[in-house]
C-alpha positions as CSV (number, residue, x, y, z in Angstrom):
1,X,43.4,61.5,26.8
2,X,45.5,63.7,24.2
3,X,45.5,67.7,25.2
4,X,42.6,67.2,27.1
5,X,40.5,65.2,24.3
6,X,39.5,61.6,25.1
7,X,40.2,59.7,22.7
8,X,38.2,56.8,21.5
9,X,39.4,52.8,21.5
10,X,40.7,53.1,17.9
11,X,42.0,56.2,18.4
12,X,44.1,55.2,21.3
13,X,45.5,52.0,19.8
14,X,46.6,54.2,16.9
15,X,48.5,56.5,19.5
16,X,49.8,53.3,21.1
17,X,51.3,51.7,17.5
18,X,52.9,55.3,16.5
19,X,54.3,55.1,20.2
20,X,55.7,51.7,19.6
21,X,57.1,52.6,15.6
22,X,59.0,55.6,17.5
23,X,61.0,53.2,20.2
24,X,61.5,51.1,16.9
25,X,63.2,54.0,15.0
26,X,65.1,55.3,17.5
27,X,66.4,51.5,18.0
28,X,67.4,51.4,14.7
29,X,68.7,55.0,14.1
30,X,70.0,55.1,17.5
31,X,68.9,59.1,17.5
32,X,66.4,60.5,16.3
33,X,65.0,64.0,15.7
34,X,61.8,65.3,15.2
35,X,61.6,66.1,11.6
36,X,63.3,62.8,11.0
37,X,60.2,60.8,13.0
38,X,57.2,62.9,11.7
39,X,59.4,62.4,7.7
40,X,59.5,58.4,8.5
41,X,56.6,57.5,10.2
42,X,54.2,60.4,8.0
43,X,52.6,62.3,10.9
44,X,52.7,66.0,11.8
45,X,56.0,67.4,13.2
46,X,53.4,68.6,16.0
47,X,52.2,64.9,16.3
48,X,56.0,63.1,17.0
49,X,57.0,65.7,18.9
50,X,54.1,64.6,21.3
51,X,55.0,61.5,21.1
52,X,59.1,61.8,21.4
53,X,58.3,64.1,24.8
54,X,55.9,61.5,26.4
55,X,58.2,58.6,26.4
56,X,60.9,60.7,27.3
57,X,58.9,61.7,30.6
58,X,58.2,58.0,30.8
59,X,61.7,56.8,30.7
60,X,61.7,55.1,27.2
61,X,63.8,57.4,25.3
62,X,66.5,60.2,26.7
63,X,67.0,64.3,25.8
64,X,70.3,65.4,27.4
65,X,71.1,69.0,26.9
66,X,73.2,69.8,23.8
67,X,72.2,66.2,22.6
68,X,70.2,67.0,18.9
69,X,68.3,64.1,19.2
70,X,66.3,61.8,21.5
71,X,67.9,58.2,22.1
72,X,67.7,55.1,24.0
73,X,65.9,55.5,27.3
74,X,66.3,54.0,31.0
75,X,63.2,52.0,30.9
76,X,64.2,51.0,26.9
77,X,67.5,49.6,28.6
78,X,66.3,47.9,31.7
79,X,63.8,45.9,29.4
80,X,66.3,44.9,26.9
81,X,68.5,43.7,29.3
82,X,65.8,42.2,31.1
83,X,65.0,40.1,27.7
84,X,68.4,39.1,27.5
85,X,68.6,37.7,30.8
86,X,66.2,35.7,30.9
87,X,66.7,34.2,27.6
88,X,70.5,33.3,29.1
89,X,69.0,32.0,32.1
90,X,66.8,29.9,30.3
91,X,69.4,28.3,27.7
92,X,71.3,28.0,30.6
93,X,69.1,26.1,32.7
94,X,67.4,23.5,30.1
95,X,69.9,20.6,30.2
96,X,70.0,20.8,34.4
97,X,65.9,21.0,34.2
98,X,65.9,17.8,32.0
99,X,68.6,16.0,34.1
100,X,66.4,17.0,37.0
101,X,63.1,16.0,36.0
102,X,64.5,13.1,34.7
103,X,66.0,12.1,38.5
104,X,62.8,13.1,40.0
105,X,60.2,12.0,37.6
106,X,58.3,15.4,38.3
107,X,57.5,18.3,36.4
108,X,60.3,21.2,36.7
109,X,60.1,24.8,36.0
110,X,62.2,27.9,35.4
111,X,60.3,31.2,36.9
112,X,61.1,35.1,36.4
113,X,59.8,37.7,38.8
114,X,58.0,40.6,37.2
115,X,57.2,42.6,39.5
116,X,53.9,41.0,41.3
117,X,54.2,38.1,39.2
118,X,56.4,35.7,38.3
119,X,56.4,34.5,34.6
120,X,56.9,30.5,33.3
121,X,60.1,31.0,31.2
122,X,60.7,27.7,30.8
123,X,59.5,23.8,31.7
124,X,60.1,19.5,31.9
125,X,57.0,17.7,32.4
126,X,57.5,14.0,33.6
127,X,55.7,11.2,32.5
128,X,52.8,10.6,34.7
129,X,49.5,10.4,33.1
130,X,48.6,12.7,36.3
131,X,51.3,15.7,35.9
132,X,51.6,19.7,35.8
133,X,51.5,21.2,32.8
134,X,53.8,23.9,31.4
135,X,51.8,26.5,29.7
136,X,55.1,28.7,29.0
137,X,54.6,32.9,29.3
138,X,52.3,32.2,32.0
139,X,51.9,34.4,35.2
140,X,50.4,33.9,38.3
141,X,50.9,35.8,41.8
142,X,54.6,35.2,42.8
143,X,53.1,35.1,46.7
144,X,51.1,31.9,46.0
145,X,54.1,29.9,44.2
146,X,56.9,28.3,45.3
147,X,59.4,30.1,42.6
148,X,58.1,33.4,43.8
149,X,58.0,32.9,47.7
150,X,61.8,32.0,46.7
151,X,62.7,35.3,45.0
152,X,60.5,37.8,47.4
153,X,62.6,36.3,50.7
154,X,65.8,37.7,49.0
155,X,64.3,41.0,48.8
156,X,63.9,43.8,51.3
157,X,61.0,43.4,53.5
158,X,59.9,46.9,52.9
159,X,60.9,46.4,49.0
160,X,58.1,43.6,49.0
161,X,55.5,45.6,50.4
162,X,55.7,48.5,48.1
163,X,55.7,45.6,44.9
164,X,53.0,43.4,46.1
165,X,49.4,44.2,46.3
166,X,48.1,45.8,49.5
167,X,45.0,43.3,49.3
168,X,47.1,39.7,48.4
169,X,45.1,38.4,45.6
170,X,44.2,34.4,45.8
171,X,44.0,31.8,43.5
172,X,43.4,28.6,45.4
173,X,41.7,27.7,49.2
174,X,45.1,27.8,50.5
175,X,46.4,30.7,48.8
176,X,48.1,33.8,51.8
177,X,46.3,36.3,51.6
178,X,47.0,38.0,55.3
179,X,50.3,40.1,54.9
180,X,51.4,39.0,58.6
181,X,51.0,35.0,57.4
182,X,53.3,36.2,54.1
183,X,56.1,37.8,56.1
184,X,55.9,35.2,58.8
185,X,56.7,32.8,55.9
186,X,59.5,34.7,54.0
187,X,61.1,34.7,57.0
188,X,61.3,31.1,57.4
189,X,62.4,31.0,53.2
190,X,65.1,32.8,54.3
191,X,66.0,30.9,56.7
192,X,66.0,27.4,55.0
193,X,66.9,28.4,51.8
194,X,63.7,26.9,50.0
195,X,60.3,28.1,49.6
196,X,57.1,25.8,49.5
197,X,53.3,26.0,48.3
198,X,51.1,23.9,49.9
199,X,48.2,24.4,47.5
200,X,48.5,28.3,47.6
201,X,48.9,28.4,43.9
202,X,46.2,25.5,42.5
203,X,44.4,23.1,44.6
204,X,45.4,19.7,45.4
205,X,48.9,21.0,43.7
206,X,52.1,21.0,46.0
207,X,55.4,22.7,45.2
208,X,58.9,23.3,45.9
209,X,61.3,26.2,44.8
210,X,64.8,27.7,44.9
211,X,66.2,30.5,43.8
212,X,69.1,30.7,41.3
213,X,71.9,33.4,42.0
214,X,74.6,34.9,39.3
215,X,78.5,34.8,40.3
216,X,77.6,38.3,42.9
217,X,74.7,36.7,44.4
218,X,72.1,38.6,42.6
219,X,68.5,36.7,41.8
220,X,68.4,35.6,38.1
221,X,65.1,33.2,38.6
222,X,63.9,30.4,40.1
223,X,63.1,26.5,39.5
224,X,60.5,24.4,41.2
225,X,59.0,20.8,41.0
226,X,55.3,20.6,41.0
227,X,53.3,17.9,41.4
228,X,50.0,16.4,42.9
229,X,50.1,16.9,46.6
230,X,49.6,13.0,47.0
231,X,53.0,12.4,45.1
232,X,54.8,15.6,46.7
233,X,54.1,15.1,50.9
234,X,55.5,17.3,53.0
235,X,57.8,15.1,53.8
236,X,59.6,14.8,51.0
237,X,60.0,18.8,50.4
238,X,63.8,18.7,52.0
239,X,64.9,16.2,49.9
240,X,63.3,18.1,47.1
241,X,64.9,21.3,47.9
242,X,68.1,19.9,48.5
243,X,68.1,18.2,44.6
244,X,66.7,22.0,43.5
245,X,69.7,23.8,45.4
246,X,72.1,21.3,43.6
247,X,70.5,22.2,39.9
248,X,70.2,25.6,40.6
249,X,74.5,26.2,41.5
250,X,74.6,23.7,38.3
251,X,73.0,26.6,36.4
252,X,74.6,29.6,38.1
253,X,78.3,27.9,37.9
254,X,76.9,28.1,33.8
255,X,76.3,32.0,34.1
């Protein structure tokens, strides 16, 4: 809705894509005015000023008094850095996920948190006919996955209830879905150091996950193993945690 018009489907994608050639502009004039952005991009002064305001009150661009122009924005800088380190992370972490996929004959993966979700940056699948696959940019619910149960327990208790949603969505039989079952098991995450799914995430699918730390003990991501719950008993998970903890100070020494 624009001044009280709603707009229609087309119409909004339009508004969307001049939103979008703004925050490119201003990336590459660093500062940008509104004469300049109606002149470049051929709309109405009337139009880019709309457009400049709204993702300044968003956070994606910035209009300090006595600056001319608008520029770079918060939420523009937290994303870009955001990009940036998670593309480190994952160069970093390749050559330990291939040693340890290699060691374990298991698939491996590299996780982000986003938020609710955590995202597949990057992946190793083994060599079993029966394996997990690694469909990479994919997101799932970080409270059903091994790499996300990892990175909530280093947050704030209270931090993971205002992020996650009030009604825990499921994907699998096993999935947590009660919020006293969750903290009850980021509790014991935090205590052991590791964080396992016991077909929370996919059925028949067991996992184990760590979290990987920079130099200050900040989260960067996470690795797991996955495999089919007959292959991965619970058994086995210390041993596996204890191989993930190795790989993941192999890639944090690399940061």
């Amino acid at each position: 809705m624009v001044d009280g018009k709603q707009l229609s489907a087309t119409e909004a994608l339009a508004s969307v894509r001049k939103a979008l050639d703004v925050l490119v502009l201003a990336y590459d004039r660093g500062e940008i005015g509104v004469t300049e952005t109606a002149r470049e991009l051929g709309i109405s002064r009337s139009t880019a000023h709309r457009i400049l305001v709204t993702l300044q009150r968003t956070g994606f661009l910035r209009h300090d008094p006595g600056q001319r122009g608008y520029s770079a924005g918060p939420q523009l800088v937290r994303m870009g850095l955001a990009a940036i380190a998670q593309l480190d992370v994952r160069r970093q972490a390749r050559r330990p996920l291939e040693e340890l996929s290699e060691k374990l004959q298991e698939t491996v993966c590299l996780y982000s948190l986003d938020g609710a979700v955590v995202r597949l940056l990057d992946g190793v699948e083994c060599r079993h006919v029966l394996r997990v696959s690694v469909p990479l940019g994919q997101e799932l619910p970080a409270h059903v996955t091994a790499a996300g149960k990892a990175l909530l327990a280093l947050r704030d208790p209270a931090d993971v209830r205002a992020t996650l949603p009030a009604a825990l969505p499921a994907t699998a039989a096993g999935s947590i879905t009660e919020w006293p079952l969750l903290e009850v098991e980021l509790d014991e995450v935090r205590v052991r150091g590791w964080a396992a799914d016991l077909e929370e995430s996919a059925h028949d699918l067991h996992g184990v996950g760590v979290a990987i730390r920079n130099r200050i003990g900040e989260p960067l991501a996470a690795i797991s193993v996955y495999a089919p719950a007959v292959r991965l008993r619970e058994q086995d998970m210390p041993a596996v945690a204890m191989a993930l903890q190795e790989t993941s100070a192999t890639i944090a020494r690399a940061e």
